[in-house]
C-alpha positions as CSV (number, residue, x, y, z in Angstrom):
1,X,56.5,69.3,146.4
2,X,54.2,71.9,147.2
3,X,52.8,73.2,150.6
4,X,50.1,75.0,151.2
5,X,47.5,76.1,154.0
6,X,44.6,77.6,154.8
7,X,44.0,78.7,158.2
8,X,40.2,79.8,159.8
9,X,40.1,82.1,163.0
10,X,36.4,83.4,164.8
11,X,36.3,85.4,166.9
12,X,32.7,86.2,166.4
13,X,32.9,89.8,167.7
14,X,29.7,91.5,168.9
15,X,28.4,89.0,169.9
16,X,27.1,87.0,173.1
17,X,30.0,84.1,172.6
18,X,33.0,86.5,171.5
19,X,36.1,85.2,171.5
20,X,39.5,86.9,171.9
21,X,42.4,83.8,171.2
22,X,41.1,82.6,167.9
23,X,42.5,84.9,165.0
24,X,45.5,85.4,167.5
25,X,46.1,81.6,167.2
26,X,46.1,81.8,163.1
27,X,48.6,84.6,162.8
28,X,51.0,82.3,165.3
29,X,50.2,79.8,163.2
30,X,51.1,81.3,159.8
31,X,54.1,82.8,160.9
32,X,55.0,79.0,162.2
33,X,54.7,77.7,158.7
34,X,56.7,80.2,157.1
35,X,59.6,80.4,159.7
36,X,59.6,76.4,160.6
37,X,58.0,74.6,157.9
38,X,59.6,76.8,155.0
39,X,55.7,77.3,153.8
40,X,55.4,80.7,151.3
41,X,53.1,83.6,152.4
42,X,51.7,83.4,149.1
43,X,50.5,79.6,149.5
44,X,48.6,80.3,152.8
45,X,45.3,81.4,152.8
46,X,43.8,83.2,155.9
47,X,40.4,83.9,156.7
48,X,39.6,85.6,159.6
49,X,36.3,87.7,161.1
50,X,38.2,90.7,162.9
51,X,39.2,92.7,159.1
52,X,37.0,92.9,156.4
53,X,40.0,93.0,153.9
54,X,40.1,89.7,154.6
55,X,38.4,86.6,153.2
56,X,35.3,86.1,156.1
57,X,35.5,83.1,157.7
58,X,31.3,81.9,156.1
59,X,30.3,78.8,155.4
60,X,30.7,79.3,152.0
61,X,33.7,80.8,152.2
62,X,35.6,77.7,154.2
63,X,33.5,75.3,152.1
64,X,35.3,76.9,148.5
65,X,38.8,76.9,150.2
66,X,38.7,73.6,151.3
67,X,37.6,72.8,147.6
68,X,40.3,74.7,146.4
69,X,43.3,72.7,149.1
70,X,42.2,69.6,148.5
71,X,41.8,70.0,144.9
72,X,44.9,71.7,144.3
73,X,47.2,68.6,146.5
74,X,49.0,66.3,144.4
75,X,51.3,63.5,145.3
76,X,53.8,64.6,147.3
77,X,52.6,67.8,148.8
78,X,51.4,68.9,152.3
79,X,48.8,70.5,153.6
80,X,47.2,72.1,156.7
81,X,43.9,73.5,157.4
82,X,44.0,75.1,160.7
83,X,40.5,75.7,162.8
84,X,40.1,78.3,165.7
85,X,36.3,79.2,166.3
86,X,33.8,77.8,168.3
87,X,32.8,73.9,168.1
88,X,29.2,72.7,168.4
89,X,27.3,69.2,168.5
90,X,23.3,68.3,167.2
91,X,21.9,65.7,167.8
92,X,21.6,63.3,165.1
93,X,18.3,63.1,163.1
94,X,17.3,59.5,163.7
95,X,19.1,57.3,166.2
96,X,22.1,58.0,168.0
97,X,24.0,58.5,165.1
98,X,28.0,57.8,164.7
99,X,30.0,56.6,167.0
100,X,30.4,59.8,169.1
101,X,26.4,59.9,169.7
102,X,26.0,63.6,168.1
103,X,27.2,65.3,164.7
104,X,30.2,67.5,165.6
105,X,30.4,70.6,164.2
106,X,32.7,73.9,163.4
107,X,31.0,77.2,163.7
108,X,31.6,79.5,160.4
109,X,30.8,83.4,161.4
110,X,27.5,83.4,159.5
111,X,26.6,80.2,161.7
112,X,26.0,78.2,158.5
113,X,27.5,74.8,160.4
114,X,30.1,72.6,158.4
115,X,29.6,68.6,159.7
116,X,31.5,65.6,160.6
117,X,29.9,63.8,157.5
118,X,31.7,66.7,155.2
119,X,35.4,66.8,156.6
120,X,34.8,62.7,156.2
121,X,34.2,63.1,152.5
122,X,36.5,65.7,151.7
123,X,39.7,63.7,153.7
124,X,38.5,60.6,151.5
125,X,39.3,62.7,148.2
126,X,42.5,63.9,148.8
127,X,44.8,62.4,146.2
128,X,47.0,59.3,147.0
129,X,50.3,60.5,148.4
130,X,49.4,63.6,149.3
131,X,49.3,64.4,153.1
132,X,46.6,66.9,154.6
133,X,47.2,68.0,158.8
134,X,43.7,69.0,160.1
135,X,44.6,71.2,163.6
136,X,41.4,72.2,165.5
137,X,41.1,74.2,168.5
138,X,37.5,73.7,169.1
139,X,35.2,72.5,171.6
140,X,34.1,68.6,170.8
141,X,36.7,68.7,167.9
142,X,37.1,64.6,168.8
143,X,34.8,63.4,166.4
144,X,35.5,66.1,163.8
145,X,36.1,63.2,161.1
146,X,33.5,61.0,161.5
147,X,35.0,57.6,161.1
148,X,38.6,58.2,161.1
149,X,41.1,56.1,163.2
150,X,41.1,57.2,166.8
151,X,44.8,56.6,167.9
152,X,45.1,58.8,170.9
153,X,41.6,59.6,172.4
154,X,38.5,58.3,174.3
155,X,35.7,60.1,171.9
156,X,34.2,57.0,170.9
157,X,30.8,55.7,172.6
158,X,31.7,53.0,174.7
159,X,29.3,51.3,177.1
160,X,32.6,49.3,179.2
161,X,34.4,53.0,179.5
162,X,31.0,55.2,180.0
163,X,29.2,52.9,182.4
164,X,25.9,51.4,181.8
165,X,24.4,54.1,183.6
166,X,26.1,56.8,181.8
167,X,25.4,55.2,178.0
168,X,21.9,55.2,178.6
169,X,21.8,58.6,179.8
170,X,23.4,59.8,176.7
171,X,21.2,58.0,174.8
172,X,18.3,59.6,176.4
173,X,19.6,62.7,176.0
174,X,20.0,62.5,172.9
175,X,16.7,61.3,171.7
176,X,15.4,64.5,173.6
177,X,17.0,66.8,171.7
178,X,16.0,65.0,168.9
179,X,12.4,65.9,169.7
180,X,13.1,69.7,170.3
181,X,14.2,70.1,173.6
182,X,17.0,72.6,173.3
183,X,18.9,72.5,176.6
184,X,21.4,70.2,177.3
185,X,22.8,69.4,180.9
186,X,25.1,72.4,182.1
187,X,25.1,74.2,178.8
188,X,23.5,77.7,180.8
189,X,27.1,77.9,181.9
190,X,29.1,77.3,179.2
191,X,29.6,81.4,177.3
192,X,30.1,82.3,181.3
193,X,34.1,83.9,181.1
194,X,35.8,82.5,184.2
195,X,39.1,83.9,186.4
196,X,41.4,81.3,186.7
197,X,45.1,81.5,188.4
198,X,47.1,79.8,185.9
199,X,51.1,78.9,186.5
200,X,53.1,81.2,185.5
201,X,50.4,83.7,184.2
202,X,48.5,84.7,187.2
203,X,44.9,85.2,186.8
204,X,43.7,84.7,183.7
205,X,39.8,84.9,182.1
206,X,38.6,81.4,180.4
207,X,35.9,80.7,178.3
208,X,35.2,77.4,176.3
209,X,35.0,77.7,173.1
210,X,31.9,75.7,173.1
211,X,28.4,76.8,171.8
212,X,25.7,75.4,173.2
213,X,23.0,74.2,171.3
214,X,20.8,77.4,173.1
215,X,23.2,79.9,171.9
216,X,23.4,79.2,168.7
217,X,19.7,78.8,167.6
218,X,19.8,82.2,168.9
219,X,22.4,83.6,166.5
220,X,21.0,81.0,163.7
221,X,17.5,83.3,164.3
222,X,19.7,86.5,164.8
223,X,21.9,86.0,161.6
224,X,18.3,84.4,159.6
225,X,15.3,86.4,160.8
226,X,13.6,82.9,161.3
227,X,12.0,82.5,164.6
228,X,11.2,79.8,167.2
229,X,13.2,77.1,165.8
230,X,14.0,73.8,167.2
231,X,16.6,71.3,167.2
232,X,15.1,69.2,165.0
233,X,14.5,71.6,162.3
234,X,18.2,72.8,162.5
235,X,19.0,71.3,159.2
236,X,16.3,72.3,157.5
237,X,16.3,76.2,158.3
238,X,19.5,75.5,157.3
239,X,18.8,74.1,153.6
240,X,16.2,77.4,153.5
241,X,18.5,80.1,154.4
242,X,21.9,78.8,152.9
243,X,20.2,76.5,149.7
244,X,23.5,75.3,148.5
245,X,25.8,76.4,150.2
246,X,24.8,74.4,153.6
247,X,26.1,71.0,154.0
248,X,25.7,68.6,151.3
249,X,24.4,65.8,153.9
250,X,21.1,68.3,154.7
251,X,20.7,69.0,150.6
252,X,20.9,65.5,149.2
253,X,16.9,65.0,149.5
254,X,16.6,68.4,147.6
255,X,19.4,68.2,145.5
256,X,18.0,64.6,144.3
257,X,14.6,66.3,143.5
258,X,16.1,68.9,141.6
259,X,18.6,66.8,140.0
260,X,22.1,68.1,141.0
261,X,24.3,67.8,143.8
262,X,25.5,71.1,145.2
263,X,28.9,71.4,147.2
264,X,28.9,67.3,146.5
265,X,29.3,68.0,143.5
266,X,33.4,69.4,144.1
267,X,34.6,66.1,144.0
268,X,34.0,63.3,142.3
269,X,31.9,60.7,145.0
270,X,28.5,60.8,145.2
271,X,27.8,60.9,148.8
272,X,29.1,58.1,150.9
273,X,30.1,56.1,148.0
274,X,33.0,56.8,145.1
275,X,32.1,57.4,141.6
276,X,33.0,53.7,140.9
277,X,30.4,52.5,143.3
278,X,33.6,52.0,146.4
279,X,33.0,53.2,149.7
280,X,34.3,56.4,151.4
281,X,36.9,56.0,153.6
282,X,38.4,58.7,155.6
283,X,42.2,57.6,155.7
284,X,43.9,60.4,153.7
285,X,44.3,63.0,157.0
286,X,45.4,63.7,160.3
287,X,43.4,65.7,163.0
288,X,44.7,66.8,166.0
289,X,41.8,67.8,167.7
290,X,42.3,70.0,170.8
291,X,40.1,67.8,173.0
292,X,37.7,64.9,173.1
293,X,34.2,65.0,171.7
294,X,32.3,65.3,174.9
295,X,35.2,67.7,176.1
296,X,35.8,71.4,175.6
297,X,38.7,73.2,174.6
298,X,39.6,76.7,175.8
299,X,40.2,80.3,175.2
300,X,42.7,82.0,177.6
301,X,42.7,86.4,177.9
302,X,45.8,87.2,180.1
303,X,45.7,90.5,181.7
304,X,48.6,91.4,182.4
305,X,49.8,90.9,179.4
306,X,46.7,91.2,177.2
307,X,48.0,88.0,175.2
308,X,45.0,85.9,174.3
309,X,44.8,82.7,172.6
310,X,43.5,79.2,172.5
311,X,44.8,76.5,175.0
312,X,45.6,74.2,172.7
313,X,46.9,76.6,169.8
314,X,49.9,77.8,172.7
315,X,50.8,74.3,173.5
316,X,51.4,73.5,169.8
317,X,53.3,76.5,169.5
318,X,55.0,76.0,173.3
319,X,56.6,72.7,171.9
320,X,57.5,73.8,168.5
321,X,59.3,76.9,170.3
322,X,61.6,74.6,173.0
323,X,62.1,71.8,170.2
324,X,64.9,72.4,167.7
325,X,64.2,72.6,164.5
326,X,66.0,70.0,163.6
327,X,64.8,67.7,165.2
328,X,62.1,65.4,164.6
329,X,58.2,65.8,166.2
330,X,55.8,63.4,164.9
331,X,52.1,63.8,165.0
332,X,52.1,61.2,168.4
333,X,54.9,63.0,169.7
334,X,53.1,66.3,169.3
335,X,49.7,65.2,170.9
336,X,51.3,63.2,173.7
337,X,53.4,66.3,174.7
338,X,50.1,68.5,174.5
339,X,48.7,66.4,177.0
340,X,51.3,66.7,179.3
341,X,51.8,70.6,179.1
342,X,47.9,71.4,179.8
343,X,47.3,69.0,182.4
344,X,50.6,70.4,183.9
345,X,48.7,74.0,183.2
346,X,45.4,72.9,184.9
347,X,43.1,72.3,181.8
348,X,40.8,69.2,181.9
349,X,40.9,69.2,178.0
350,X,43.1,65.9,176.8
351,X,43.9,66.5,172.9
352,X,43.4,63.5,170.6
353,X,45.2,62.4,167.7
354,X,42.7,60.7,164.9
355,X,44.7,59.3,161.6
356,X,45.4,56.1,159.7
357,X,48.2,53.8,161.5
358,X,51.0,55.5,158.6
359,X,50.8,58.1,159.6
360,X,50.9,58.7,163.5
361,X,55.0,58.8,163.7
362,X,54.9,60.9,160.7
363,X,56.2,63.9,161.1
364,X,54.0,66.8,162.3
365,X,53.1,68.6,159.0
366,X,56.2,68.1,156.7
């Protein structure tokens, strides 16, 4: 039985939508496998954008360690993939897409987007029996598996739960970003840091960590030279900066021209389908997402202390702290509990737990 990790923290620093809780949250985190999960240094995998001796958190870069996880599992074996950046949503390219409306996104350094369509594909080749824990602190991290499970959550489009008026609005919405409007509804306010008073940790500066669909055609024309691009051509300038190293869903058309796969080609399906002709089906992970898809999650800077870190990263690491170690948290156990601490801490964001039935009163992680 082998465990192993690999653990991704942005802070993107330099720029407009820095960060300060994100690589913070990964060193927690790795020092929680080692000490309480009885994981080796040697088997976790960092990448983080704060020290360039380390492995920088690109596209690319998460892409090949992901490979290299999921690849390397076998029956028997755990492992976590831990995600602390920013979290982004664009609009779908014809209709209004899954079930969530939009294609959820993480945010690599280098702003070369990984989808909802690729952490589906890669969960739905991870080998029978072995178990892989997806933790992401991330703004609209809900719907970061598109079609998995939803067993704790309300990220799924709904017309009963949104309200008539509400779907339709969404749907319009939508279908104007499609066309190249870039602005979204509030989104001007979104990188703003905020004072809170927090209990127990007087005031405190908040920012989501959220990157609105403005912001980061900026940095996608800052890191690409490319100018004036819409939301509609997001994939593409994608597929001409990054070739094959951008998401295999934006390749295929290319890749089928040119007649090979790209990053598809890491495992053995062949897009949405198994090499035997079966359909994908994403029932091989757990995410705990930090908060619903159409909710952000935050990044708390105390003062007074100068601790920083991400909202839901502390409450993992809150209840794994007051529990002993002997006793037993599952993966229900440890999302219900986060709900309670941050609504009991003023945050709005409500974690979700997304995962095939076995699994939810599995034990978190091993």
């Amino acid at each position: 039985m082998a465990k192993k990790a690999v653990l991704i923290g942005i802070n993107y620093p330099g720029t407009s939508v820095e960060l300060r809780g994100c690589v913070n949250d990964v060193r927690r985190m790795q020092k929680c496998l080692i000490e309480r999960f009885g994981f080796s240094k040697d088997d976790i995998t960092v990448l983080i954008d704060t020290d360039n001796s380390c492995i920088q958190p690109t596209g690319k870069n998460i892409r090949d360690e992901l490979k290299k996880l999921i690849e390397s599992g076998k029956s028997g074996d755990f492992l976590v993939f831990h995600y602390s950046g920013h979290g982004t949503r664009i609009p779908p390219e014809t209709g209004i897409g899954d079930s969530t409306g939009f294609d959820e996104c993480i945010t690599p350094c280098d702003m070369n987007l990984i989808m909802d369509h690729e952490f589906k594909e890669m969960v739905a080749h991870v080998k029978k029996g072995c178990r892989l824990t997806i933790i992401s602190d991330s703004c609209h991290s809900g719907g970061l598996i598109e079609e998995v499970k939803e067993q704790i959550g309300e990220s799924h489009v709904n017309p009963p739960k949104l309200g008539i008026a509400n779907f339709f609005l969404s749907i319009v919405m939508t279908f104007l970003a499609t066309c190249g409007i870039k602005k979204s509804l509030g989104d001007d306010q979104e990188t703003i840091t905020r004072e809170v008073e927090l209990e127990n940790s007087g005031t405190v500066e908040m920012k989501t960590r959220y990157l609105p669909l403005d912001s980061f055609i900026c940095l996608l024309e800052q890191q690409t030279g490319e100018t004036d691009i819409e939301s509609r051509k997001i994939r593409s300038i994608l597929v001409k900066v990054f070739g094959e190293d951008s998401s295999p869903h934006v390749l295929s058309k290319s890749m089928k021209r040119n007649g090979h796969r790209g990053f598809l080609s890491m495992f053995q399906g062949k897009g949405e389908v198994n090499a035997d002709g079966s359909r994908l089906i994403p029932d091989k992970a757990i995410l705990l997402s930090g908060c619903q898809t159409d909710q952000k999650s935050e990044d708390v800077y105390i003062r007074r202390t100068g601790k920083a870190y991400g909202a839901f990263s502390d409450a993992i690491q809150t209840i794994l702290s007051t529990t002993r170690k002997e006793k037993k948290i599952t993966n229900k156990d440890m999302v219900m509990e986060a709900r309670k601490l941050l609504k009991k801490q003023k945050f709005t964001q409500r974690p979700g737990l997304y995962c095939h039935d076995r699994y939810v009163n599995k034990q978190f992680i091993c």
